[in-house]
C-alpha positions in Angstrom: 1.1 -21.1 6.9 -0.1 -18.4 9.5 0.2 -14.7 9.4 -2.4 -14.0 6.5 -5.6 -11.6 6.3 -8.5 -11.8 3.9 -7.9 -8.3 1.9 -11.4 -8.1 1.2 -13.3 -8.6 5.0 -10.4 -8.1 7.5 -10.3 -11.4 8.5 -7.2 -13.2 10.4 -6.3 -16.7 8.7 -3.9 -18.7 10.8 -3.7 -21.8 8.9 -5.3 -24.7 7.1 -8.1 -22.9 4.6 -10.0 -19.7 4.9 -13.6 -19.4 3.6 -15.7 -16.9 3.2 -18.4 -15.4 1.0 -17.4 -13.0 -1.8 -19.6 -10.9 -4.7 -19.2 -11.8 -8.1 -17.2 -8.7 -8.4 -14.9 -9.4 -5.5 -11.8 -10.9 -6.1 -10.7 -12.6 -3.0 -6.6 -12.4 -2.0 -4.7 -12.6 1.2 -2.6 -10.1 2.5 0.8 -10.8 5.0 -0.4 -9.4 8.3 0.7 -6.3 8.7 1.9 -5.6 5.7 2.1 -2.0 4.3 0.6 -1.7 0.6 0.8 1.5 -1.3 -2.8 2.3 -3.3 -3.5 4.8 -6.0 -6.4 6.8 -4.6 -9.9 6.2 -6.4 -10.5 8.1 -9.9 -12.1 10.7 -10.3 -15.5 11.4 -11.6 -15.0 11.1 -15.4 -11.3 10.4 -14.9 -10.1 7.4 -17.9 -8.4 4.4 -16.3 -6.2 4.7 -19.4 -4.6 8.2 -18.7 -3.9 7.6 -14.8 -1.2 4.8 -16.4 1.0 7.7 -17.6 0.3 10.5 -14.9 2.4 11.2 -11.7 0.7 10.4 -8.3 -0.5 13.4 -7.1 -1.4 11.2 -3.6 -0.6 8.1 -2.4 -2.6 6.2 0.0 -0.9 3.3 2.3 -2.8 0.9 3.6 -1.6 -1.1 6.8 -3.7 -4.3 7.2 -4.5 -6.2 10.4 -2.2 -8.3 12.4 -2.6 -10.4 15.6 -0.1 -8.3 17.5 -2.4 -4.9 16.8 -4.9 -6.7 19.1 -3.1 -8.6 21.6 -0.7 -6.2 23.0 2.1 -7.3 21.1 4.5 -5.5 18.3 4.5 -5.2 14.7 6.6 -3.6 11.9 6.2 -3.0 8.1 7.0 -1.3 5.1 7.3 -0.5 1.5 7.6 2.2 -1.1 6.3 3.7 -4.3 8.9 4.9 -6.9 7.1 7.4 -9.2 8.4 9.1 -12.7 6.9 11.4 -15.1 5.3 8.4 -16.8 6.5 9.4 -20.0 10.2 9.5 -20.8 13.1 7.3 -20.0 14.3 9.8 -17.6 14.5 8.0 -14.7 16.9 6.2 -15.6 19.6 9.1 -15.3 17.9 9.2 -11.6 14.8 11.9 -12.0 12.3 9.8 -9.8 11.0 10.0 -6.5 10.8 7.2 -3.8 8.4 7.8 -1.1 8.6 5.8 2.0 6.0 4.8 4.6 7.4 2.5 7.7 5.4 2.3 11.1 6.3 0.5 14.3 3.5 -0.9 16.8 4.5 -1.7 20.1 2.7 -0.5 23.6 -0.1 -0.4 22.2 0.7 2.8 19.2 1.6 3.0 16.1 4.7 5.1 15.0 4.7 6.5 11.5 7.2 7.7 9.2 6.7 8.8 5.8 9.4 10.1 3.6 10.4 11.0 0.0 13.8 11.4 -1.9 14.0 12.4 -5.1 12.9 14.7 -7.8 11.6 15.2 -11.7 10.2 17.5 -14.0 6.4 17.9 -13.5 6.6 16.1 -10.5 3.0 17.0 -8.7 3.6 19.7 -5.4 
């Protein structure tokens, strides 16, 4: 109940039902407000969705969706990660990964972002 944003048109839902009007190609989903989700960056032209299963990010994109506090003066915080391996081997289980952080704080009015990454493995992209 509360706290939710349409993923697909930015808007708030407090509670009860949301409504809205969607393409036949949109696939309509709520998001916590606030939240930080990592995305995969589009593919490139020509670029199979098949082979990006088993290649390393080479970029990450975090998205931080609305929240009520962003425009009422209040304060917000989120965050998440992405754990990434060479897609390939079972080598991260003997720890050759990477976790990259992203964390923000809102408050006064600005955000405060922190992105960070521990971690390391063979091919891993600069």
């Amino acid at each position: 109940k509360g706290g939710w944003v349409d993923r697909l048109n930015g808007n708030l839902v407090d509670a009860g039902e949301a409504t809205s009007v969607y393409g036949l190609s949109d696939v309509p989903s709520l998001v916590r407000q606030g939240a930080v989700v990592p995305m995969r960056p589009p593919r490139g032209r020509g670029e199979s969705s098949l082979a990006r299963a088993v290649k390393s990010l080479e970029a990450v994109e975090f998205r931080v969706y609305p929240a009520e506090a962003f425009y009422r003066g209040g304060s917000a915080s989120g965050s998440t990660f992405v754990i990434d391996d060479d897609g390939k081997t079972m080598d991260y289980a003997s720890g050759k990964f990477t976790n990259t952080t992203c964390a923000y704080t809102f408050e006064g009015g600005a955000f405060h972002v922190k992105l960070a990454q521990a971690g390391d493995f063979a091919g891993r992209p600069k």
